[in-house]
Phi, psi and omega in degrees: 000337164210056173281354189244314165320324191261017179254319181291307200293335165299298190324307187322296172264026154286316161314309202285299175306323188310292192315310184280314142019299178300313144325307185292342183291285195307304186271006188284023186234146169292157167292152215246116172289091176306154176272160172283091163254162177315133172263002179249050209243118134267071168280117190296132217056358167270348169253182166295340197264011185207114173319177178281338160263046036156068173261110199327151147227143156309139168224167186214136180311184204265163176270125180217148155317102154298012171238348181337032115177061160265142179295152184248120173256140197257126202246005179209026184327126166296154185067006151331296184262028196114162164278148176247153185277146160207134192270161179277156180254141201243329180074356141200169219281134169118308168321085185293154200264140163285149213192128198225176189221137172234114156261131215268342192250028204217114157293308164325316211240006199264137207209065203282181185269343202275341169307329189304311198210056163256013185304130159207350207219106190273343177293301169258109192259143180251160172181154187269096168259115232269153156301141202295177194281350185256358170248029188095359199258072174210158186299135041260015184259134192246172178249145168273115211226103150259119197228114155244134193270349153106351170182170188269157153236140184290135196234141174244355155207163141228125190244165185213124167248134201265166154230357152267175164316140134336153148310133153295295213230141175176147156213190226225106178260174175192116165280152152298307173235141177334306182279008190260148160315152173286134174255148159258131204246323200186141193228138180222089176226153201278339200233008180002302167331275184278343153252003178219356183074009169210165237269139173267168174053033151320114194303156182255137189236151180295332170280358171237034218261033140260080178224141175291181110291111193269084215262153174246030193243162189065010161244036165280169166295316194284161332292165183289317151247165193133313241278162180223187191190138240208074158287042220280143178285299192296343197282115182098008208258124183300335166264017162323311179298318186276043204272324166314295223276328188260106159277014159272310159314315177277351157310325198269344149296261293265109179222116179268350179211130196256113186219130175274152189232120160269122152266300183226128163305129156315157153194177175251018175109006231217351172301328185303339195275357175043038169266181210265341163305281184295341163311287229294346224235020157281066219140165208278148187201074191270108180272354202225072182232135216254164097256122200249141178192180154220154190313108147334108172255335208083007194092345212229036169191155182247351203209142129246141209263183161255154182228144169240038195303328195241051154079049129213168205273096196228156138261169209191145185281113157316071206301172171202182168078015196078000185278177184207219178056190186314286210271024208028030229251358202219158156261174161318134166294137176097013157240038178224068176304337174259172151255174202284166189197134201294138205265145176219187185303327190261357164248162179256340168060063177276122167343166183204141184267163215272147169264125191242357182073063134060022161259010177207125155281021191231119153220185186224171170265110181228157240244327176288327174311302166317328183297297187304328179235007207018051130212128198267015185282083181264110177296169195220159082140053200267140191266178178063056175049027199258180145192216193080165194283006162242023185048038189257356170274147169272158175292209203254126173093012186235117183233169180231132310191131163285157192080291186298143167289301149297141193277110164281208187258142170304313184082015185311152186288129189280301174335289199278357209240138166274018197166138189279016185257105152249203175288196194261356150238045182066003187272143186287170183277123167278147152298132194330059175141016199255155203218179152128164162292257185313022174078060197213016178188133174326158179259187184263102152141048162246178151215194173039072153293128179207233209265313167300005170099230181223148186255140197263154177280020173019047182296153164280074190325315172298325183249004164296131150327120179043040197357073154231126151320100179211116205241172204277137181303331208285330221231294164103032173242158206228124237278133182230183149286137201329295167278044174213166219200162172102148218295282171313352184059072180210044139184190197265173174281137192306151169098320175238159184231181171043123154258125191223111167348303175301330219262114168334281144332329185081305180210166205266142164264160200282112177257344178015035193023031166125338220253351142193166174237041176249142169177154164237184164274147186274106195280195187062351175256161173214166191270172187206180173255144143246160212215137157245125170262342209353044170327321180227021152163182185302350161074044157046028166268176195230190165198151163218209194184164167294343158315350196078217226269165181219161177270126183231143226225130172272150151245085198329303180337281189297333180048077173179169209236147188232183190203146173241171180203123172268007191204010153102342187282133168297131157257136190264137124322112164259132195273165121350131160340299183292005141292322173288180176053226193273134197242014201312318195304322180299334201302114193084012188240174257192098171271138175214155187206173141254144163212158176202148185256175173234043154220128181293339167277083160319132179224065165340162165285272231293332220254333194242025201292018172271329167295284162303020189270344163324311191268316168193153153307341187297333192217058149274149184030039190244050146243043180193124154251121171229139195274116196244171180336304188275357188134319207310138195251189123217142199218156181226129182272185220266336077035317181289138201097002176089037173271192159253160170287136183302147176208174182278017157246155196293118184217163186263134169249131166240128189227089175318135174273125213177137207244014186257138200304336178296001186253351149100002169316115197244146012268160187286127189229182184267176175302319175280314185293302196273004164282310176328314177292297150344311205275035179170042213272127198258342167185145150228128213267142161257135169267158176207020162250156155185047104354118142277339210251019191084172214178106151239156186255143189271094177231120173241171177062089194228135183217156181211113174310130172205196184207158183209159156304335171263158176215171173214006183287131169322323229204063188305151150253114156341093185258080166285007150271355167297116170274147175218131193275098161318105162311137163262155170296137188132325185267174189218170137107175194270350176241030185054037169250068190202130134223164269256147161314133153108340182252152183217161192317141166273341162252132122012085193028081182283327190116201168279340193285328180301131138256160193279140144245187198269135158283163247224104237200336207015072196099329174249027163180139182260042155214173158211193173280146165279350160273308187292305204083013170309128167279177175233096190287154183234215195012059162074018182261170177216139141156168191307296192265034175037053186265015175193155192287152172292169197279122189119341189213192214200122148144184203254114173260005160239038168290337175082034176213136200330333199270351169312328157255170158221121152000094184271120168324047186218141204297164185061034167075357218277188193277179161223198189206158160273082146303170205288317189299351193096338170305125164260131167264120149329123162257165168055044194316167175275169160308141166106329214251106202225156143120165180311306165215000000 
């Protein structure tokens, strides 16, 4: 059963040896000791850190062992206090163990930490080795392998090769910096659980990936020697791919000091017998310890050196891109118009020197500045009488000349000026309303000049006539749009909402179907079209005539749909369903199409009304209809708004929908009856002959402004003419076309227009249907308004109390009566059954 896991588990670590195999090739050459030079060096075109147009790039130092004859410091070495014996582990029993002396003070026999990282040679191998289990050396007491590297650098592994069994247990810590707590990178146990407390191989999640792991692989005893072990700092890490973007991850490679922890010794058990043989053949035994990394630059070195800059003996990053400090982590002075930043592939992001106008060499990096203007260069001692954070200010009372460095006198007007400081193009600060270089004259849309400046007529642009702010000089009140009100033209007139630029008018009437004239806009819409294009065939339109229904023809070519007439009779466009109904959303918004006809003499309806008057009064000025539920029309000719007369080239017509006369709409109705029409619309006709003698017409691009919840727009608008209603009591809904529980239509489904009142119930129930006016009767009652007892029971049910009915007394529940006498009589006795009850 498990036998094919343990063949996948074989592959894995034949992978794993390949990889370190490679490593050790890769790391068997020392790190190239650079000479002590300026770390601050740049010849242009010669370094890595610059293109052949000797343009910044990242660059970064060569990838090296970074522990390579670094001192290892060791909390435990065999042979120390003398020599001690220790035997080889042979792994089975009965087998004599070969068995040797490590002395610290003796070389042959010496088995010091500076052997963890002299590898260079697989042939003659060395190693650091701990004292044995027979001098104490098994958990909980552990030993400490500390390596500093002496700066940080980003490491991508650390690996160890035994000369003993691997640990059951050990794990692998790390600072960022000298003075940080030990973080923990990696746990390798056999006992996860029970020796570090935590779960193995727990997933690393992208909102936590600085987290250690804990693995049971490599804590078998096999091999006895040999054995290696293979840390990638990245492996599993979900933003690996992603690693420029994650500043959790390069905190979580960056380390300047590495320190491995042995916990627990392999053994095969044989240790419990405490003899001093198999104790000896006990202990820690490293021929090998790797880092594989490169020296932390930032992107901003290729190299690193050695400095002795601040009176020790250091390594250090060679900075280039303007940067400077250990890690290049910091800029130059006088570089720091940006803030500083890690160089990456795609940008390299080199300090940049601060702009000061040639009036200073001193800034500093200031970080609001930076928000506010992106460039963070704040300047200091700025010269020529200037000062600001780019030295581009004059000091006070002082402005400066374009092109010029130096500053002149403002000269401001003391009257008119609030301060004798102007700008930096000479203009003085005015007193409220007041204009002029010096401050010496009203601005325009002010009135009432004095000593106090001038007063502004503070119009409300949006809610002005032709939104140009224009107020009376004597009064100072201001010229508004029809439905707006107010000293300023800044808010609507009761009854209407959403003041709007767009809006001719200023704001929308309030339509609540009647039923109040209070609303505001109604968030969540946005406007759309509905639209016929008719790319792929006629969109479900019709044509009719007085004559009834007409035959209408796609016109593939034209991507449009046409209609004929032989005799001179108007033929109609009928728009679709998705035209029809409630259309309230259309109200200020704009139907437009192309049309064309194909004869050139034209006889509009309003122009020719002599003509249609043969046929029916109904289609004087009817060549555009929109039809409501009930009949009502409103209609307009094709001429109005300024369209043009239809001709035999294409042309677009647009018509605001709008009940205000300037838009020409017939019959002239007020804002609510014309909305009403709007709110149920049953058709709407395009005419598209105008012809006497026949005529076809051409209509394609038919759009009709609306507004919906949904969008599908790149660039949504915002349908701020959508209303949402202040309700009066009785009512519901966002345009109060419900009414409220306990009220019902004041007609028998009267409509939305009707109004609710309470239902009328007498007493036995607080709801009804809100259309019907049905109650939903309780206490035994029955009837549309609960005026009688139910079947079964007895008593005057429009007293209007629980108690109005009882129950009757008659077998099977049957039904009764009140008699005159005071008596109850039974009615509709069961078989079997005779007498009053």
């Amino acid at each position: 059963l498990h036998r094919q896991p343990c063949r996948t588990n074989l592959r894995v670590l034949q992978l794993i040896y390949i990889l370190i195999w490679i490593i050790e090739i890769v790391l068997s050459q020392p790190a190239e000791q650079n000479p002590s030079i300026d770390p601050n060096h740049h010849i242009p075109g010669s370094s890595p850190c610059y293109d052949d147009m000797n343009i910044p790039q990242r660059c970064v130092p060569d990838f090296i062992n970074a522990a390579f004859n670094l001192q290892v410091e060791v909390t435990n070495t065999c042979g120390v206090n003398g020599p001690v014996s220790y035997c080889v582990q042979t792994g089975h029993s009965g087998v004599r163990k070969v068995c040797d002396i490590c002395d610290s003070r003796v070389e042959t026999y010496a088995h010091p930490p500076a052997y963890l990282t002299d590898f260079n040679n697989a042939n003659n191998e060395t190693w650091w080795q701990s004292e044995t289990m027979n001098e104490g050396m098994q958990y909980p007491n552990s030993i400490n392998l500390t390596l500093r590297l002496g700066k940080t650098f980003d490491i991508t592994y650390v690996r160890l090769k035994f000369v003993s069994p691997r640990p059951e247990s050990f794990a692998i810590f790390k600072k960022t910096h000298p003075d940080d707590d030990w973080i923990p990178w990696q746990y390798y146990s056999g006992s996860c659980r029970s020796t570090y407390g935590i779960l193995e191989k727990a997933p690393i999640l992208p909102s936590n990936e600085a987290v250690a792991q804990c693995t049971r692989e490599f804590s078998d005893i096999s091999p006895l020697t040999g054995g290696n072990i293979a840390f990638s700092t990245l492996e599993g890490r979900p933003s690996s791919q992603n690693f420029e973007e994650s500043e959790t991850l390069q905190e979580w490679v960056t380390a300047s000091e590495i320190r491995i922890m042995l916990t627990r010794m392999n053994t095969f058990g044989d240790e419990v017998f405490r003899d001093a043989k198999v104790l000896r053949s006990y202990y820690y035994a490293i021929s090998d310890f790797a880092v594989g990394g490169r020296c932390k630059c930032n992107g901003h070195a290729s190299e690193c050196v050695k400095s002795t800059g601040d009176g020790e003996d250091r390594l250090v990053c060679r900075c280039e891109h303007n940067t400077m400090g250990a890690d290049c982590d910091q800029c130059l002075p006088f570089y720091n118009d940006r803030p500083w930043q890690v160089g990456t592939a795609k940008e390299a992001n080199e300090c940049i020197t601060c702009n000061c106008s040639h009036l200073s060499n001193r800034c500093y990096f200031d970080q609001a500045l930076f928000e506010r203007t992106g460039s963070g260069g704040h300047c200091i001692d700025c010269a020529g009488n200037t000062q600001g954070a780019h030295c581009e200010e004059c000091a006070p009372f002082n402005w400066r000349r374009p092109g010029e460095h130096y500053c002149i006198p403002c000269q401001c007007n003391e009257i008119g000026s609030l301060s004798m400081q102007c700008d930096d193009h000479g203009q003085c600060p005015c007193k409220p309303g007041v204009d002029g270089h010096f401050c010496d004259r009203c601005m325009s849309g002010y009135y009432g000049f004095s000593i106090s400046g001038c007063k502004n007529c503070l119009c409300d642009k949006t809610g002005s006539l032709n939104n140009e702010p224009v107020c009376d000089s004597e009064t100072g009140s201001c010229s508004c749009k029809l439905n707006v009100e107010g000293q300023q033209c800044n808010k609507c007139k009761p009854g209407y909402f959403d003041l709007s630029l767009d809006n001719q008018f200023g704001c929308t009437p309030c339509f609540c179907y009647g039923h109040s004239s209070i609303c505001t806009s109604a968030d969540g819409y946005y406007g759309m079209n509905v639209s016929s294009n008719f790319d792929s065939g006629k969109e479900f339109w019709s044509a009719a005539s007085l004559r009834g229904p007409e035959d209408i023809q796609w016109a593939e070519m034209d991507k449009a749909i046409a209609v004929s007439d032989i005799d001179g009779s108007p033929v109609y466009f009928v728009a679709p369903i998705q035209f029809t109904g409630d259309q309230r959303a259309s109200y200020n918004q704009d139907l437009w199409f192309t049309l064309r006809v194909q004869k050139a003499q034209v006889h509009p309806s309003a122009r020719h009304m002599l003509f249609f008057f043969s046929f029916s009064k109904g289609f004087l000025k009817l060549d555009i209809l929109i039809v409501g539920q009930e009949g009502q029309e409103l209609t307009i000719p094709i001429f109005a708004q300024e369209n043009p007369i239809p001709s035999v080239n294409e042309q677009t017509y647009r018509f605001r929908i709008h009940a205000n006369p300037v838009f020409q709409w017939s019959p002239r109705l007020n804002e609510l009856d014309f909305i009403g029409i709007l709110s149920n619309v049953s058709a709407l006709k395009i005419r598209g002959t105008y012809s006497i003698e026949g005529d076809v017409g051409f209509l394609s691009n038919v759009h009709l402004g609306s507004a919906g919840l949904a969008t599908s727009a790149d660039e949504p608008r915002e349908a701020h003419w959508i209303e949402s209603c202040n309700c009066l009591e009785g009512f519901i809904g966002q345009f109060c076309e419900s009414c409220a529980p306990g009220y019902r239509r004041e007609i028998k489904y009267g409509g939305l227009f009707d109004r609710c009142v309470k239902c009328e119930c007498h007493g036995h129930s607080t709801s009804c249907a809100p259309e019907s006016g049905e109650c939903i009767c309780e206490h035994n009652t029955t009837g549309d308004t609960c005026e009688r007892c139910s079947r079964g029971y007895y008593g005057n049910a429009l007293q209007g109390t629980p108690d109005d009915c009882t129950k009757c007394p008659c077998p099977e529940d049957g039904p009764c009566v009140l008699h005159t006498d005071g008596d109850i009589i039974c009615t509709d006795c069961p078989t079997g059954y005779t007498g009053r009850r």
